[in-house]
Rosetta silent file (secondary structure, phi, psi, omega in degrees, C-alpha in Angstrom):
SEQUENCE: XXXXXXXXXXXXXXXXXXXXXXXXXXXXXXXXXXXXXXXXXXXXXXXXXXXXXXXXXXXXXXXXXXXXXXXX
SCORE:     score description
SCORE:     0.000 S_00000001
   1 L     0.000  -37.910 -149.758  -34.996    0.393    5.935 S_00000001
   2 H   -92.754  -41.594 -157.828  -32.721   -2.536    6.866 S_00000001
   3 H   -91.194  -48.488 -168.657  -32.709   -3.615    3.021 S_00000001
   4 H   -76.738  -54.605  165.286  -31.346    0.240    2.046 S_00000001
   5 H   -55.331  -63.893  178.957  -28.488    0.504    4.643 S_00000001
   6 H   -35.581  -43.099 -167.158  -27.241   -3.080    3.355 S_00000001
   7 H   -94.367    9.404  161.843  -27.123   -1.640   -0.370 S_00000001
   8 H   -80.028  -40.356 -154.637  -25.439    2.242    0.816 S_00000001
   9 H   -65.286  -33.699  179.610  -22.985   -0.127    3.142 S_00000001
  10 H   -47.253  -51.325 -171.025  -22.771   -2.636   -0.027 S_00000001
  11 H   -86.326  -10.617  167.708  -21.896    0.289   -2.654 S_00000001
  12 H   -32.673  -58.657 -167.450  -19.611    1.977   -0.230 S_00000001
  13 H   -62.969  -26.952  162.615  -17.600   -0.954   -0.166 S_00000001
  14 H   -83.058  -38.508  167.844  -17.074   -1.311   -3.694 S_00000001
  15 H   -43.383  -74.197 -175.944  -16.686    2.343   -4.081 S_00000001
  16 L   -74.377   23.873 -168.880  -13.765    1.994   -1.969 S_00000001
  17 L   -48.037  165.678  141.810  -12.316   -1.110   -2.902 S_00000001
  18 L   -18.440  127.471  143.320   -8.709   -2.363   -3.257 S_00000001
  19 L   -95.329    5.712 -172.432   -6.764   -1.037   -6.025 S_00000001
  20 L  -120.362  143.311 -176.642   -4.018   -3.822   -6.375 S_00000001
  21 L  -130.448  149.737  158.804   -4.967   -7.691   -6.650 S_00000001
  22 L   -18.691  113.221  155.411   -2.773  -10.581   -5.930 S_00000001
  23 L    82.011   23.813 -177.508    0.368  -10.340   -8.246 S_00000001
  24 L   -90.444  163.593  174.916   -0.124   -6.701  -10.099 S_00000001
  25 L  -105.493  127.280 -171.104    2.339   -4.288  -10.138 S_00000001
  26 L   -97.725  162.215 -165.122    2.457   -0.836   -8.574 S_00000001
  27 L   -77.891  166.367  168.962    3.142    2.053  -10.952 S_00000001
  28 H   -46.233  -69.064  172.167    5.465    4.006  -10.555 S_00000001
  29 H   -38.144  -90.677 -176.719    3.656    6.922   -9.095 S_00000001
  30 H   -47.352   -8.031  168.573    2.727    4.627   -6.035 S_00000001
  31 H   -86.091  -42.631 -152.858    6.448    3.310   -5.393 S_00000001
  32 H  -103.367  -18.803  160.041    7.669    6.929   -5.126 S_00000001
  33 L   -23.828  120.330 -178.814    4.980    7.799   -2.224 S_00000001
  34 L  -112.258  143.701 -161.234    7.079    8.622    0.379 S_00000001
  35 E  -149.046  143.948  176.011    5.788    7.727    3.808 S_00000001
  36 E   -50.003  135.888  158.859    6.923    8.354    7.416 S_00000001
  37 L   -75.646   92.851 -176.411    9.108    6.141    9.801 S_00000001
  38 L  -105.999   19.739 -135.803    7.407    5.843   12.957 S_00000001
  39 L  -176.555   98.363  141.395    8.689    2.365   14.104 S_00000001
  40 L   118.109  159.629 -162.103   12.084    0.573   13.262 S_00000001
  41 L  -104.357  100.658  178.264   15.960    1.185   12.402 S_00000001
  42 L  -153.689  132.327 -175.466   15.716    2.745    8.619 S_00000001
  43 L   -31.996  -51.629  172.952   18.082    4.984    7.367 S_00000001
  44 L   -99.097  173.095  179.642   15.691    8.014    6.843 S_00000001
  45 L   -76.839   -5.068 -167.909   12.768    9.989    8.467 S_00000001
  46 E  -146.919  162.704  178.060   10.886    8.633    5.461 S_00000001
  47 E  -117.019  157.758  132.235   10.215    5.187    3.014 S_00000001
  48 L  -158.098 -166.542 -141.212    8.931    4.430    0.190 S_00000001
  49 L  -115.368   -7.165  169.557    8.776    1.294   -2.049 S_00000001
  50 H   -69.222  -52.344 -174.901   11.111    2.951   -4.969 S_00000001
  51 H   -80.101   33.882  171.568   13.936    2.135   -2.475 S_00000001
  52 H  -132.131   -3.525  174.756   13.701   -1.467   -2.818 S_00000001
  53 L   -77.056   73.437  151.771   13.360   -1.259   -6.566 S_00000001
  54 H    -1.920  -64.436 -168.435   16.416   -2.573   -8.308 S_00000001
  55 H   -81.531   -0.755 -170.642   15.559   -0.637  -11.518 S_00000001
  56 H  -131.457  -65.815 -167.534   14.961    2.533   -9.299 S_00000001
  57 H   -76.946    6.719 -178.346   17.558    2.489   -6.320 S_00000001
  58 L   108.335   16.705 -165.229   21.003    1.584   -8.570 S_00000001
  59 L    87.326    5.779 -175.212   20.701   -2.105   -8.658 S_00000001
  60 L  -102.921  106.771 -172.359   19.947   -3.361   -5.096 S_00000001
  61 L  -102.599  141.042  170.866   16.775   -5.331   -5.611 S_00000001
  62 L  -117.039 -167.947  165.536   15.205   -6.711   -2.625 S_00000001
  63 L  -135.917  126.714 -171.639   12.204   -9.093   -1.676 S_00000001
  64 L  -125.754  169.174  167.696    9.815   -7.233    0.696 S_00000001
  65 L  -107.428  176.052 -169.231    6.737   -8.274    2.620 S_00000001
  66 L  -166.763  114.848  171.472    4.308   -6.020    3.341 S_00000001
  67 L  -136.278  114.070 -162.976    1.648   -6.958    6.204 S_00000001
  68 L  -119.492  150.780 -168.750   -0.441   -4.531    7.025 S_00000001
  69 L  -147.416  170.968  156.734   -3.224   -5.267   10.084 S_00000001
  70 L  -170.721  172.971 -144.062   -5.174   -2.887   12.210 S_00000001
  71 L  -172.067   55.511  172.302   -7.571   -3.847   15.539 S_00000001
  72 L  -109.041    0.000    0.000   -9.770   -1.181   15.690 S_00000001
């Protein structure tokens, strides 16, 4: 029994993997997600990663960090 939940929790995990690796690029389609401000002094009610995109916002290219954590 113990040997079957490891390989459901095992293919789960891979089922759901990452879809971005160290130094990949997101498409287009995933830059223009627009996602709520719930936290923090930003011009709109909403973000997304298209507004930091030089070739997308008019020429203002930034450098961002992205750290995402949860503690549940």
């Amino acid at each position: 029994m113990l040997k079957q939940f490891v390989l459901c929790a095992a293919l789960i995990a891979v089922a759901f993997s990452q879809t971005y690796d160290i130094g990949e690029i997101l498409s287009l389609e995933d830059q223009n997600t627009a996602f709520n401000v719930c936290y923090g002094d930003y011009a709109s009610d909403q973000i997304r990663l298209a507004d930091f995109n030089g070739a997308l916002n008019g020429g203002h290219y930034y450098i961002t960090v992205v750290d995402m954590s949860a503690t549940w």
